[in-house]
Structures are given as C-alpha cells and as structure tokens.
VEXBALO-531078 format. One record per atom (N, C-alpha, C, CB): residue in three letters; x, y, z. Coordinates in steps of 0.2 Angstrom, whole numbers, padded with zeros to 4 digits, always signed. Each point is the difference from the previous one (the first is absolute). Glycine has a CB too. Layout:
REM VEXBALO-531078
alaXYZ...
END
This chain:
REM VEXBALO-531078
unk+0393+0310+0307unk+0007+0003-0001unk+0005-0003+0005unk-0005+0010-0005unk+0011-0010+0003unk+0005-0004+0007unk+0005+0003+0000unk-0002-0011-0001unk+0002+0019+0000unk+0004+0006+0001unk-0005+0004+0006unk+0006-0001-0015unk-0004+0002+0018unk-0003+0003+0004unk+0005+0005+0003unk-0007-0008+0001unk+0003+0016+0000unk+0000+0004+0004unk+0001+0001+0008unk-0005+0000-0010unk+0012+0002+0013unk+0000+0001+0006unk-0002+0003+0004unk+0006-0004-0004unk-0012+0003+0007unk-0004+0007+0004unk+0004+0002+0003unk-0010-0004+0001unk+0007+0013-0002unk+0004+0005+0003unk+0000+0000+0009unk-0002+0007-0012unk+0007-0005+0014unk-0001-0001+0009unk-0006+0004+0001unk+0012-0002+0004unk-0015+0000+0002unk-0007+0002+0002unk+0004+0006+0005unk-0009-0013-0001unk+0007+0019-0002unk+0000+0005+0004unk-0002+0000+0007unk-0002+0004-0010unk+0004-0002+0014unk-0002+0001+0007unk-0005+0004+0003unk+0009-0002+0000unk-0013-0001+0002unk-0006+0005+0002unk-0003+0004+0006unk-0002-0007-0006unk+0002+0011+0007unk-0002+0006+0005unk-0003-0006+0006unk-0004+0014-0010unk+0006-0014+0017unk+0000-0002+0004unk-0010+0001+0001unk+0016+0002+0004unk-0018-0008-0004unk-0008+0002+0002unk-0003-0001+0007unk-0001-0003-0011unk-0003+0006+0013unk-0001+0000+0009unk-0007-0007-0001unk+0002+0018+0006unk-0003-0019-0002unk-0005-0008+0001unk-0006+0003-0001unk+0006-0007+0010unk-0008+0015-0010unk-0008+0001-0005unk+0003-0002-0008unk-0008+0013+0009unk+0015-0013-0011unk+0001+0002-0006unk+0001+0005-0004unk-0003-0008+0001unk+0007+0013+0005unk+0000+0006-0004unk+0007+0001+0000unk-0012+0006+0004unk+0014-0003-0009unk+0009+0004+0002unk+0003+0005+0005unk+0000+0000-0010unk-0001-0005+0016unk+0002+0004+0006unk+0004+0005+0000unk-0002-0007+0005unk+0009+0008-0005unk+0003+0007-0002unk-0001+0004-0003unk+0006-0004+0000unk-0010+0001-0007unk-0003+0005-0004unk-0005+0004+0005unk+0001-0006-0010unk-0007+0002+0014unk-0004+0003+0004unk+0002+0004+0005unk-0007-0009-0003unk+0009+0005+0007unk+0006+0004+0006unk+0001+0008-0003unk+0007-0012+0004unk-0002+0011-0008unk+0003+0007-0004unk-0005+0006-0001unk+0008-0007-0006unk-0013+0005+0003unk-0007+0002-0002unk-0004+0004+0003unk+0001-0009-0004unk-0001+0004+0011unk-0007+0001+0005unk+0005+0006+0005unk-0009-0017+0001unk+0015+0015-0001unk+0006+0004+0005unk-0001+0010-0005unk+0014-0016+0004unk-0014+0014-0010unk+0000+0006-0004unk-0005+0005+0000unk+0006-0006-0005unk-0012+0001+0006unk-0008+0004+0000unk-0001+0001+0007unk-0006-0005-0012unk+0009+0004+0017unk-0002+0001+0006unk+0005+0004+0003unk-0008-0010+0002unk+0016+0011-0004unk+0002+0005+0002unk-0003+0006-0004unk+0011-0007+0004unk-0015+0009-0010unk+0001+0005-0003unk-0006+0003+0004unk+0005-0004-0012unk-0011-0001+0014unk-0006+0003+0003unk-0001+0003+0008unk-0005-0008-0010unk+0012+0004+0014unk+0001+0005+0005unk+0001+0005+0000unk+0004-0007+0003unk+0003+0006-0009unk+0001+0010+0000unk-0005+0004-0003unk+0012-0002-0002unk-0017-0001-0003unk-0005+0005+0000unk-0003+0003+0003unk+0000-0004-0004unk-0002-0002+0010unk-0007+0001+0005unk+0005+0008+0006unk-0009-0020+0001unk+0016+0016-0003unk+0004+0003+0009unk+0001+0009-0004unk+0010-0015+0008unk-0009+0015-0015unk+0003+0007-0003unk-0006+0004-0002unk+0011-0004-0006unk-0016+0001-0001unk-0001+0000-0003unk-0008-0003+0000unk+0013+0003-0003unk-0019-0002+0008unk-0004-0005+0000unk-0006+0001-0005unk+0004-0001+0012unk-0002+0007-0014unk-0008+0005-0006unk+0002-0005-0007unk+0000+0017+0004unk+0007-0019-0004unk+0003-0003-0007unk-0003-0006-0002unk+0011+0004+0001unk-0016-0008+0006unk+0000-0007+0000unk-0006-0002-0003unk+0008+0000+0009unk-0011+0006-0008unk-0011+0001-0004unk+0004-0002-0008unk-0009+0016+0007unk+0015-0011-0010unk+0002-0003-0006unk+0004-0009+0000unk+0001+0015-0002unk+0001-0016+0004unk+0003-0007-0001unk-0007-0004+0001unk+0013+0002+0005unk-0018-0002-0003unk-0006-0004+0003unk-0003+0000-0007unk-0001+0004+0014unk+0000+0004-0016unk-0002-0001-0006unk+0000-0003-0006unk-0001+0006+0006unk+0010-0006-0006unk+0003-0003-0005unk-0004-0008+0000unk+0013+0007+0000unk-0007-0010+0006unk-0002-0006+0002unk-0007-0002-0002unk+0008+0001+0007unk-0014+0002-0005unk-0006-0003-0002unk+0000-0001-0007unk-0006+0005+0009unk+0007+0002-0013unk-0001-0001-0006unk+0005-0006-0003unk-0004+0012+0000unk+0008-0015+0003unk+0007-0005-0005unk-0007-0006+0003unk+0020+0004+0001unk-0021-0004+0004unk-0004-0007+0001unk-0006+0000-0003unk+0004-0001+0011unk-0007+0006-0011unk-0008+0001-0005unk+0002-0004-0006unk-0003+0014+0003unk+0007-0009-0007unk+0004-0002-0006unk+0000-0011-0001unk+0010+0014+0003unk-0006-0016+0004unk+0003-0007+0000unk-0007-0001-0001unk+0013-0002+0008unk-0016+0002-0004unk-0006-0005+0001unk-0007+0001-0004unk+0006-0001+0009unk-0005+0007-0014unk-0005-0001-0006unk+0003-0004-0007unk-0006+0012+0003unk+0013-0012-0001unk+0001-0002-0006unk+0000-0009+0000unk+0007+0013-0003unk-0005-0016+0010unk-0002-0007+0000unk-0005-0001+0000unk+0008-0003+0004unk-0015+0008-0002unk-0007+0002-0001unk-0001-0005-0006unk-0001+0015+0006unk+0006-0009-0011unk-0004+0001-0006unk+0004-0006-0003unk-0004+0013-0001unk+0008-0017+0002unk+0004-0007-0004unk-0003-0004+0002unk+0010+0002-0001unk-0016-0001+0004unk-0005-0007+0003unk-0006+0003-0004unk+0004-0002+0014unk-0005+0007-0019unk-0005+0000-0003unk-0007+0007+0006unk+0006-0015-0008unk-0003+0015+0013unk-0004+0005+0003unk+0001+0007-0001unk-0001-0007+0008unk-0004+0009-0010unk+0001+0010-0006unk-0002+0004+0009unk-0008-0001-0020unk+0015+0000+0022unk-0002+0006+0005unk+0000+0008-0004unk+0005-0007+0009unk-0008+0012-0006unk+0001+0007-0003unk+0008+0002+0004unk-0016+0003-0002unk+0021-0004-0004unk+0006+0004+0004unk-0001+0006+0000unk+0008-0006-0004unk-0009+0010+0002unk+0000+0009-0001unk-0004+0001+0006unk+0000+0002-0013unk-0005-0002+0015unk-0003+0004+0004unk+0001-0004+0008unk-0009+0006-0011unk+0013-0010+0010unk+0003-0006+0006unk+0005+0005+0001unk-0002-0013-0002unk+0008+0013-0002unk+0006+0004+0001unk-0003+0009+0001unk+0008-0011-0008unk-0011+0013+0005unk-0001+0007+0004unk-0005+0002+0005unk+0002+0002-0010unk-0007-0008+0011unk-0003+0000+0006unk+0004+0000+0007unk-0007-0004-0008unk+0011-0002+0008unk+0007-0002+0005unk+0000+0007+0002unk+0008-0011-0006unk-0003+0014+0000unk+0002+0005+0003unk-0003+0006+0003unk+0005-0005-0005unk-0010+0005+0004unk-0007+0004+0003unk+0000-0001+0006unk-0008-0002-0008unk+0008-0005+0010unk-0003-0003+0007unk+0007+0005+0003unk-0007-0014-0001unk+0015+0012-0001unk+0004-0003+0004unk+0002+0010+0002unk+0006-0017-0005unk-0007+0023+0000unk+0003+0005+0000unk-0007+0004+0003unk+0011-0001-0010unk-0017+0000+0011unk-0004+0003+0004unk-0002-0001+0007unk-0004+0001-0009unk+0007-0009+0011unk+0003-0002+0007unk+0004+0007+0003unk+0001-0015-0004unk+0003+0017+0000unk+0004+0003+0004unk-0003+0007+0001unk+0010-0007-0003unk-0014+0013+0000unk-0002+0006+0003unk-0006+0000+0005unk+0005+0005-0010unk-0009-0013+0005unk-0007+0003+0001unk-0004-0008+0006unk-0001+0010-0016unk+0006-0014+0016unk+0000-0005+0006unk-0007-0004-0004unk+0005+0008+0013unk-0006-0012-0005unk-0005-0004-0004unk-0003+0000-0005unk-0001-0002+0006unk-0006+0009-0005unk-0002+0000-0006unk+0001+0004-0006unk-0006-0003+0008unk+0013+0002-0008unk+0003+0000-0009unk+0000-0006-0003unk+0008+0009+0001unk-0006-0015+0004unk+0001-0007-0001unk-0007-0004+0000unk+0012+0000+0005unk-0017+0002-0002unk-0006+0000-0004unk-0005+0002-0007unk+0004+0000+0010unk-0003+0007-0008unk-0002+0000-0006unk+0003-0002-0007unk-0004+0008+0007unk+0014-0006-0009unk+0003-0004-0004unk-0004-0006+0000unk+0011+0004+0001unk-0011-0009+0003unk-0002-0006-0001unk-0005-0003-0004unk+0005+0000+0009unk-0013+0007-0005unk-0004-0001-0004unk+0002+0002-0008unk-0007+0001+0011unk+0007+0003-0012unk+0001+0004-0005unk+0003-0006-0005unk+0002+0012+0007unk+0006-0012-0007unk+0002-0007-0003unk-0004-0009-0002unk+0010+0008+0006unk-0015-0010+0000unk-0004-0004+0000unk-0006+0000-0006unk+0004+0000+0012unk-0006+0007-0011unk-0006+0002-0006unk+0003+0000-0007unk-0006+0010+0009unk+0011-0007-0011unk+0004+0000-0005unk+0001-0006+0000unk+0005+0009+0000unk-0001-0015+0003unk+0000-0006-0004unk-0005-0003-0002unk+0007-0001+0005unk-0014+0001-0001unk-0003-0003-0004unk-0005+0003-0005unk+0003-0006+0007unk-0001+0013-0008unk-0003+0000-0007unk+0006+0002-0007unk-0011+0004+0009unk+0015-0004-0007unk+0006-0004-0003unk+0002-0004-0005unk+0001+0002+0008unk-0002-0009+0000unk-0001-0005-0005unk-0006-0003-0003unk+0008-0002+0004unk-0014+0005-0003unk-0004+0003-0004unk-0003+0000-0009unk+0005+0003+0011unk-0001+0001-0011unk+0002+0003-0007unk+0006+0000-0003unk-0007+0006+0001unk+0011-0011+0004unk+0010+0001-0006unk-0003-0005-0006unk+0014-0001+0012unk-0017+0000-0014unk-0001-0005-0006unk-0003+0004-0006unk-0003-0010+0008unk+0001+0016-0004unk-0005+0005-0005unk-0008-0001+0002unk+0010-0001-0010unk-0015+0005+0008unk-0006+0001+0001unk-0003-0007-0003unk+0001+0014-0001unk+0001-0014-0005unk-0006-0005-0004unk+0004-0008+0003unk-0005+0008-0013unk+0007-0007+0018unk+0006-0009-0001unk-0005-0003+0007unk+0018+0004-0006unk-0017-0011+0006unk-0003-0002+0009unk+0003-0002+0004unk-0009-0003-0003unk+0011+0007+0008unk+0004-0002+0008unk+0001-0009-0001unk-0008+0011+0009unk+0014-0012-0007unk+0002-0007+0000unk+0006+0002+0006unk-0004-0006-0014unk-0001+0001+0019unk+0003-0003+0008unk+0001+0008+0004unk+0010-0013-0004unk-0018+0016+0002unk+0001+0006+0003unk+0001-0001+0007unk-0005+0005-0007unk-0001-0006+0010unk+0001-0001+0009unk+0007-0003+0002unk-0013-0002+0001unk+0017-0005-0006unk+0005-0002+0004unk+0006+0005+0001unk-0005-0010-0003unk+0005+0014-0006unk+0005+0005+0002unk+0001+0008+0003unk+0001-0008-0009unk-0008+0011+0010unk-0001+0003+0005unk+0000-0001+0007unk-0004+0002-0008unk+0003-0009+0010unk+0002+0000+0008unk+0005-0001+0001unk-0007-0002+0003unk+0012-0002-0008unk+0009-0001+0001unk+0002+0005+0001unk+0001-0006-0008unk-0003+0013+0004unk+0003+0007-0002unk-0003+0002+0006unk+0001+0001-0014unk-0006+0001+0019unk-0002+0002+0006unk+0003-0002+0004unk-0007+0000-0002unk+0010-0006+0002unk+0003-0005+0008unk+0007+0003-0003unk-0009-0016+0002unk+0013+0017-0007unk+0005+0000-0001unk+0001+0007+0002unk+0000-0009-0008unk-0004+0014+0006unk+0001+0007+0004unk+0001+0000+0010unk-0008+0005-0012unk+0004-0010+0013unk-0003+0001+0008unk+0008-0004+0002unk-0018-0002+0002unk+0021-0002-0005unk+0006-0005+0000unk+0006+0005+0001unk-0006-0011-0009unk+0006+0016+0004unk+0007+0002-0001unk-0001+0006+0002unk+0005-0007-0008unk-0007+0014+0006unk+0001+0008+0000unk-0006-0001+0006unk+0004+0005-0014unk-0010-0007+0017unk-0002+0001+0008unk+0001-0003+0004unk-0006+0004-0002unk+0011-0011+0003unk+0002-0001+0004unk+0006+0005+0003unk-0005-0011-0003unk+0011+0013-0004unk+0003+0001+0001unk+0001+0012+0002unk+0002-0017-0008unk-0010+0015+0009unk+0000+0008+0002unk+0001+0001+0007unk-0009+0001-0009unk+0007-0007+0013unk-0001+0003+0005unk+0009+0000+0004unk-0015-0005+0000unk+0019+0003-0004unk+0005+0002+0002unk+0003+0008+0001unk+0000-0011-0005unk-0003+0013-0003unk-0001+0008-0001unk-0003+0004+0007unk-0003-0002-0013unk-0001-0001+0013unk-0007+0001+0006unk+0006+0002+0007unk-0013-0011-0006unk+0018+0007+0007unk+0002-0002+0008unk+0006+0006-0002unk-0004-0016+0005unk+0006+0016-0010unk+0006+0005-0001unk-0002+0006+0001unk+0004-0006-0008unk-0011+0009+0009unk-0003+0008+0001unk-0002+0001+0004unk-0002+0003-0008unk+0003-0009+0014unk+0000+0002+0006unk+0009+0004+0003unk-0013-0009+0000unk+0012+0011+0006unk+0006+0005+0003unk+0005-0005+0001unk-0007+0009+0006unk+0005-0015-0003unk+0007-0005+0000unk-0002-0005-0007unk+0004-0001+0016unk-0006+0003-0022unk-0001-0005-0005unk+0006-0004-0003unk-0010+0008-0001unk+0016-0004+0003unk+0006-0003-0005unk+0002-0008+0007unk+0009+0017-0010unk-0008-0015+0014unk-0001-0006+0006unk-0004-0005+0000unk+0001+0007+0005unk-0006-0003-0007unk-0007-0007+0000unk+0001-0005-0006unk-0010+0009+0005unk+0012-0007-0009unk+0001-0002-0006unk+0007-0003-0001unk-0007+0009-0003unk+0011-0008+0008unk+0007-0003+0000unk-0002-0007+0004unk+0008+0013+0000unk-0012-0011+0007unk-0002-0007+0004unk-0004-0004-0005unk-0002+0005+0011unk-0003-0004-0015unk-0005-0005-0003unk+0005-0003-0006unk-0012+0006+0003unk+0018-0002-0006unk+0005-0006-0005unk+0006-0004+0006unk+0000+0010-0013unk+0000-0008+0016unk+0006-0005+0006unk-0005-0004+0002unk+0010+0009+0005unk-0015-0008-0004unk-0002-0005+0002unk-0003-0006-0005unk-0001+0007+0009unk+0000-0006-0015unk-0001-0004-0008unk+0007-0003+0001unk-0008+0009-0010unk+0013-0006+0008unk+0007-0003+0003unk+0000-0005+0005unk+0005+0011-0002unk-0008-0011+0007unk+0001-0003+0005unk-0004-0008-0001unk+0001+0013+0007unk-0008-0010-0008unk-0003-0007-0005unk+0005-0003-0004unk-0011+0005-0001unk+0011-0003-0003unk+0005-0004-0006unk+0004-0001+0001unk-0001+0004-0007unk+0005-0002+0010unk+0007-0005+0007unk+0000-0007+0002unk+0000+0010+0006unk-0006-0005-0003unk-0003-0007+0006unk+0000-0005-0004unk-0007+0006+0008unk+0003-0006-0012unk-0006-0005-0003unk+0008-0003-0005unk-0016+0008-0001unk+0020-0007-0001unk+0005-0002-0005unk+0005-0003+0006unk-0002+0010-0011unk+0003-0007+0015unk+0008-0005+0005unk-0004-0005+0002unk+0009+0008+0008unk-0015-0008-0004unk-0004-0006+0002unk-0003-0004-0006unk-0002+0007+0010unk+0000-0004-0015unk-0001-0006-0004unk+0005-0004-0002unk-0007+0005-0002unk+0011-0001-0001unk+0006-0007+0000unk+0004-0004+0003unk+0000+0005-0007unk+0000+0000+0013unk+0002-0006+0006unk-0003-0004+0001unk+0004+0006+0006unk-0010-0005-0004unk-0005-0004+0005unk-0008-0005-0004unk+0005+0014+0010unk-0006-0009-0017unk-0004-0001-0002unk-0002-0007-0002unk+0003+0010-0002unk-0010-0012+0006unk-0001-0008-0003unk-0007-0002-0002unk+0010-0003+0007unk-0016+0008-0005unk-0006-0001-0002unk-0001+0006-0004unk-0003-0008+0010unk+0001+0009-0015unk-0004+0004-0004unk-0006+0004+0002unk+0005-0007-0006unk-0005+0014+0005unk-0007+0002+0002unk-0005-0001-0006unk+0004+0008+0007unk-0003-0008-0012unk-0005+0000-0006unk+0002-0001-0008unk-0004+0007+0007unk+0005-0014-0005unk+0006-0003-0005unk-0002-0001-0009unk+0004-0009+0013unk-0012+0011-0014unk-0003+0000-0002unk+0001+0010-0006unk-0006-0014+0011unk+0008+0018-0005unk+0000+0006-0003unk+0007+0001-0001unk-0010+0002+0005unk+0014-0002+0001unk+0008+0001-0001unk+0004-0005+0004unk-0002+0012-0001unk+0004-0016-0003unk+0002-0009+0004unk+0005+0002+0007unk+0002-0009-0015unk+0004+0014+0011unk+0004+0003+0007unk+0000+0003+0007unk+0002+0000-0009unk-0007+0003+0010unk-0005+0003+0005unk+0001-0007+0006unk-0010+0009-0010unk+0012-0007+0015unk-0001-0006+0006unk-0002+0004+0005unk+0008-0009-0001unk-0012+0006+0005unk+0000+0005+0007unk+0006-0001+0004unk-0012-0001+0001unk+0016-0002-0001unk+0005+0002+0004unk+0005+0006-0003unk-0001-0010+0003unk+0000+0011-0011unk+0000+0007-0003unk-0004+0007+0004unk+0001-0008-0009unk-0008+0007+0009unk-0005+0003+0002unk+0003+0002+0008unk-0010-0005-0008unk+0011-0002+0012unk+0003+0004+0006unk+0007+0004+0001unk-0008-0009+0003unk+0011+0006-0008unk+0005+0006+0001unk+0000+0007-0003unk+0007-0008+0002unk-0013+0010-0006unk-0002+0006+0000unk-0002+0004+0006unk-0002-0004-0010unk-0004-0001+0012unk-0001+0002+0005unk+0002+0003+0006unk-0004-0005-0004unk+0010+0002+0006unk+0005+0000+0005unk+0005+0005-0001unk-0001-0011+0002unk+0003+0013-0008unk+0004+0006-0004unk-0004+0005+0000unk+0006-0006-0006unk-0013+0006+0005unk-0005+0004-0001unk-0002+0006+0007unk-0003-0011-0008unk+0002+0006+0012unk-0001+0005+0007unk+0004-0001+0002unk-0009+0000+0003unk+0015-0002-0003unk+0005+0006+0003unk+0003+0001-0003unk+0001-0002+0008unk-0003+0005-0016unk+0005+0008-0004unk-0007+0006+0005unk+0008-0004-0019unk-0014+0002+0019unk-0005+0003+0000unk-0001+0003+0007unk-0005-0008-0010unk+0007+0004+0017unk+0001+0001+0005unk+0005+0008-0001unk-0003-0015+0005unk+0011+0011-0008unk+0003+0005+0000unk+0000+0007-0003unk+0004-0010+0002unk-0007+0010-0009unk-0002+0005-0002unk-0003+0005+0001unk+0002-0005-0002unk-0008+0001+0007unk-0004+0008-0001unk+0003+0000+0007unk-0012+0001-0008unk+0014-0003+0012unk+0004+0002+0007unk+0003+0005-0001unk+0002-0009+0003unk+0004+0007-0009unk+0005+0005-0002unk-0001+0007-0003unk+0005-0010-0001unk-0007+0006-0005unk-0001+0004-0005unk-0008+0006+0001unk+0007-0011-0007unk-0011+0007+0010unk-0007+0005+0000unk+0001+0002+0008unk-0010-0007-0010unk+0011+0004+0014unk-0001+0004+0007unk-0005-0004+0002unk+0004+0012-0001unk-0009-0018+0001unk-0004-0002+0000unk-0001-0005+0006unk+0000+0003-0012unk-0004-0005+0014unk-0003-0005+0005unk+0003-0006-0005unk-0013+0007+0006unk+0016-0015-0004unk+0004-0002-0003unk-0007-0007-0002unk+0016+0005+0006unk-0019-0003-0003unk-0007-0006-0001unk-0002+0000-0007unk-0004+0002+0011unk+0004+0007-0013unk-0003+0001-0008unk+0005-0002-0004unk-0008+0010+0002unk+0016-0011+0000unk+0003-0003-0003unk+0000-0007-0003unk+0004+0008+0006unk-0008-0010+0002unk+0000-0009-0001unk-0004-0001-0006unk+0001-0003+0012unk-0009+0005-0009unk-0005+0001-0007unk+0001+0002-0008unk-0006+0003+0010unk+0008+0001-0010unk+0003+0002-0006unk+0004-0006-0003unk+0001+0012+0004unk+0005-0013+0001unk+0003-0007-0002unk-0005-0007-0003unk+0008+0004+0010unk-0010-0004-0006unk-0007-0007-0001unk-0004-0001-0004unk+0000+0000+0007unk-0004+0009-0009unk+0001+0000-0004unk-0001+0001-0010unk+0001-0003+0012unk+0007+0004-0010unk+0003+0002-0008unk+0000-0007-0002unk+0009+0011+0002unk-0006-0014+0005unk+0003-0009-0004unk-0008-0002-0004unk+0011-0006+0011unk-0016+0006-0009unk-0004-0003-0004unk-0002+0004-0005unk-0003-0005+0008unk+0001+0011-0009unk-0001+0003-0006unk+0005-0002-0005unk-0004+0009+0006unk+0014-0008-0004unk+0003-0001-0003unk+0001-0007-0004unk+0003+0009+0006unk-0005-0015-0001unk-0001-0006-0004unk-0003+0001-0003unk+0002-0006+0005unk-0010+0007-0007unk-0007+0001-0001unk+0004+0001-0008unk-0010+0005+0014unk+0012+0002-0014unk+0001+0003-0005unk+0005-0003-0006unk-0004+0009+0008unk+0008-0013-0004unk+0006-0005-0004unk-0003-0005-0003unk+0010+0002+0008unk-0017-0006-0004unk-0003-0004-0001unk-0002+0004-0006unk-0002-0007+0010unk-0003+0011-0012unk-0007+0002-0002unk+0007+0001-0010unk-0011+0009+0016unk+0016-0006-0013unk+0004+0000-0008unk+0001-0007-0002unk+0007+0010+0002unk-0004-0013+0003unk+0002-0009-0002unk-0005-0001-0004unk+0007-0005+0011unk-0015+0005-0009unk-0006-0004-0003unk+0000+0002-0007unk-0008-0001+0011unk+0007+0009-0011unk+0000+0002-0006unk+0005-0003-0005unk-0006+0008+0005unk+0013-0007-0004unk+0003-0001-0005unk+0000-0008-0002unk+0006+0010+0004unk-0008-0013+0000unk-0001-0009-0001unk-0006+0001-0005unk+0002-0007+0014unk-0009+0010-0013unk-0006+0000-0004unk+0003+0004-0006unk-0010+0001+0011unk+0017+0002-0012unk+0002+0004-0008unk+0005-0005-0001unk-0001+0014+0000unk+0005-0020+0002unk+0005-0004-0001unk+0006+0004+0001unk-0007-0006-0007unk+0009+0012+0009unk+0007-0002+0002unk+0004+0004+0007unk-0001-0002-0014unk+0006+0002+0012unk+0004+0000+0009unk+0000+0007+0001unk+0010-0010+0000unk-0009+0015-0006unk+0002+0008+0003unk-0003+0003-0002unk+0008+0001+0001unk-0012+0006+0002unk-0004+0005-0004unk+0005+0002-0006unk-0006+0004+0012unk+0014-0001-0010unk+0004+0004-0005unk+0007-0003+0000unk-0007+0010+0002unk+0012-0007-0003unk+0005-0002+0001unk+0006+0006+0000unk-0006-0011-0004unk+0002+0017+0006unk+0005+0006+0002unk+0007-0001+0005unk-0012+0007-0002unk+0009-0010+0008unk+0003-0001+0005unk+0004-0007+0001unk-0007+0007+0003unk+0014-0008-0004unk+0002-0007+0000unk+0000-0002+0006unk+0007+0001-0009unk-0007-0008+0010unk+0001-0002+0007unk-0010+0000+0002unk+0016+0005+0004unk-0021-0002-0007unk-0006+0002+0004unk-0004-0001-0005unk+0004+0009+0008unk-0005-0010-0014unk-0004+0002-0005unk-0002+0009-0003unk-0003-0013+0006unk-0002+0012-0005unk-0004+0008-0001unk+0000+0005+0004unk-0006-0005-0005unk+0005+0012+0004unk-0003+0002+0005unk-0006-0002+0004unk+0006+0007-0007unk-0013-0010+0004unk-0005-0004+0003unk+0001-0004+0006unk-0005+0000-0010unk+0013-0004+0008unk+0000-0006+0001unk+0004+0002+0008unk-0001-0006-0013unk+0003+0014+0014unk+0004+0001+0008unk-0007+0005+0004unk+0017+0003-0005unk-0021-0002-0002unk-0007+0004+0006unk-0004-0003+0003unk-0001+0007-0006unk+0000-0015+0004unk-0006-0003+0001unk+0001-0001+0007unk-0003-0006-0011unk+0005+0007+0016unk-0001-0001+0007unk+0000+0009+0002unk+0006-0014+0003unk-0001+0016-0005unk-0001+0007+0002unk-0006+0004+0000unk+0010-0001-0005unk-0015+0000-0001unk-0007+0003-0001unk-0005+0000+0006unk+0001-0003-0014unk-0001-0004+0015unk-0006+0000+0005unk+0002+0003+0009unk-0003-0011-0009unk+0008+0009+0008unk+0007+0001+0006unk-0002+0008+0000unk+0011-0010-0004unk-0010+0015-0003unk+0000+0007+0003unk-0006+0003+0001unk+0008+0002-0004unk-0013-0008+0001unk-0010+0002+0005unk+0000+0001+0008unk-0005-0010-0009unk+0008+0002+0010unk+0000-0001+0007unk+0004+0005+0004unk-0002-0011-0003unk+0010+0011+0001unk-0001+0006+0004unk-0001+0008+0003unk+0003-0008-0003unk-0005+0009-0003unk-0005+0006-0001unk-0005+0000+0004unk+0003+0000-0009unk-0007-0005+0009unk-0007-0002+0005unk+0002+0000+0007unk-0005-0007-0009unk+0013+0003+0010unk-0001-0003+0008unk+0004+0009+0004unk+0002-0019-0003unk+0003+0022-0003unk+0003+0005+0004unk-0005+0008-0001unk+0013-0007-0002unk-0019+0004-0001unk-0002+0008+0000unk-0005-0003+0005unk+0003+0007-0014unk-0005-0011+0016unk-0005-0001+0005unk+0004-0001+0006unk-0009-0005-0007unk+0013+0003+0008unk+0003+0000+0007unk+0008+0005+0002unk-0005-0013-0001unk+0006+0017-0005unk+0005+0004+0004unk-0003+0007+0000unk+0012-0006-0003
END
C-alpha cells in the first residue's frame, strides 16, 4: 500500500528504577503499606494476626495459581484453610498450635491429592505435587507464623516493628548500593541484578537499623542488635533469591500484580518470611 497511517504518539511511560520497576508507583506503595503497619503495631497490635492472615492467604492464592498454569495440581482448598490454621492458632495457643496446624494440614494434603481424581482414577505426578503443596505451606503461612509468634509476647508489637525496619533497611541498602556502586553479580544465573556491592549495602544498612533498634526500641544489649542485623541480611537475600529461582523455573517476573510498582503480594513477602523466622529465633533466645 503507499497510503500510510500516521503512528499515534508514543504515550509516556511511568519512570522505571534500574531493577525495572515503577518507582513512584513502588515508593508510594511500599510508603503506604509501611505507614499503615506502624500504626497498627503502635495502636492496634491484636489487628495485625488479622492483616498477616489476609496477606498469607492473597499469597497462597498468587502462588497456586502460577502453581497451577505450570500444570502443578496443588491442593488449593485445604492450603488456603490450613494457612489459616497455622497463622490464627499462633496467636492463643503459641508454638504448638503452629505445629500441630501444620501437621494436621500436611496429612490432608496428601491424602487430598490423593483422591481429587476420584477413587477409581490413578494419581498423576503425585509425589511432585504433594511436596510442592508441603514446601508451599512451610514457604508462606509457617514462616509467616512466627511473626504471630513474636507479636504475643509483652513487647511483641516492638519486636515486630524492629524485624520490618530492618527488612526496610535491607532493601534500601541493597537498592542505593546497587545501583550506585553495583558491578559484580552474586548469582547472575538466578537473579542477574543482585551484586555484592548490593549485598554490602544491605549489610551496612542492616546493622546499623539493627544496632539502633533494639537499642531504642527493645532496651537491648546493641550487640543482639548487630546479630540480628547480620543476620536478617542473609536470610533476607536467601529468601529474594529462593522466589527469583522459582519464578525463572515457572517463566515469569511476578507472583501477582495486586501491588503496582512491586508486583504481588508474594512478591513484597519473599524476604520478609524467612526474615520473621529469624527474628523470632535470635530475639526470643537472646532478650
């Protein structure tokens, strides 16, 4: 043809940050969910068992369902009601309610997926989609118990405020220093963007929010601050790694896409989860 069509102007596109996310969006975002959960922990800290439990369940949700577009039949049902087993018996009945939920929910999956085909039909990729559906519970609703767990103690809304300022503090770090400074890759193979000059300015941000916090905030010896500091940053990488792999092994970039600027809900927990193990472990053994 020798009539042609004048392409329409190219819309302007939301300013992207050098991981390639929509920073303002994120900014706005990450500034909205962390002013809401101060005022929780500082008003209202019984409310936050509920938000924990939402949140598991939106991530549960995200991540059976790219589970299941990869062809893996997790069991959703007794995932999503188990979750919440774990995350609402954390709070009267302490560990062992998140025990036994856990068991409890583990036995149900696999007899579950089992028979979702019906009696006379034969299991297909049983073992692989029963240990997905296991690792996926231990992944999201009990890691994310032991947050519950640090909340019922007497300074729990504190302890709980230190272990997210200090996730913050990682993710800071790890983001001004990477893109300033960033020039060798830690594991370019899992997540190309990751440098250790990233890593070290987690680090450096890391113990000292961690120095400071529990200084401030707990009344503490500032040493278990340091440790705590040292480490979250590994866990918290560990756990940013451990999503990056998976989502490479399903093909794509976001668990969800509730959160603009961030992806999913999955996709703001995956350091947080392992993160509220550890501090759980390092502040209930040393304060």
């Amino acid at each position: 043809m020798t009539n042609s069509v004048a392409p329409a102007a190219a819309q302007p596109k939301a300013p992207a940050s050098k991981a390639g996310r929509n920073l303002p969006a994120a900014l706005a975002v990450g500034l909205g969910l962390g002013l809401s959960l101060i005022a929780i922990l500082l008003w209202a800290p019984k409310v936050l068992v509920g938000v924990i439990a939402v949140a598991v369940a939106v991530a549960t949700w995200e991540v059976t369902k790219r589970l299941r577009e990869a062809d893996v039949k997790v069991p959703r049902i007794p995932l999503l009601v188990g979750g919440q087993a774990i995350i609402w018996l954390a709070w009267p009945v302490g560990t062992s309610g998140v025990l036994g939920a856990f068991g409890a929910t583990a036995l149900t999956l696999m007899v579950w997926r089992l028979f979702d085909h019906g009696l006379r039909a034969t299991p297909r990729n049983y073992l692989r989609d029963t240990a997905i559906a296991i690792f996926t519970m231990a992944w999201i609703p009990l890691l994310a118990s032991f947050a519950v767990l640090m909340l019922s103690e007497n300074d729990g809304n504190l302890r709980v405020l230190t272990f997210m300022i200090l996730v913050v503090c990682s993710d800071v770090g790890g983001y001004v220093a990477g893109v300033l400074f960033g020039k060798h890759p830690m594991v370019p193979h899992i997540s190309p963007k990751k440098s250790w000059e990233g890593f070290g300015g987690s680090l450096v941000f890391t113990v000292i929010g961690g120095l400071l916090t529990v200084t401030l905030l707990l009344q503490a010896n500032s040493m278990i601050g340091v440790l705590l500091g040292a480490g979250l940053v590994l866990v918290a990488t560990s756990g940013d790694l451990i999503e990056s792999q998976i989502k490479r092994e399903l093909g794509i970039k976001d668990m969800g896409t509730l959160l603009p600027g961030h992806g999913g809900i999955m996709d703001r927990l995956d350091s947080m989860l392992p993160s509220a193990f550890v501090a759980w472990l390092v502040l209930t053994a040393l304060l």
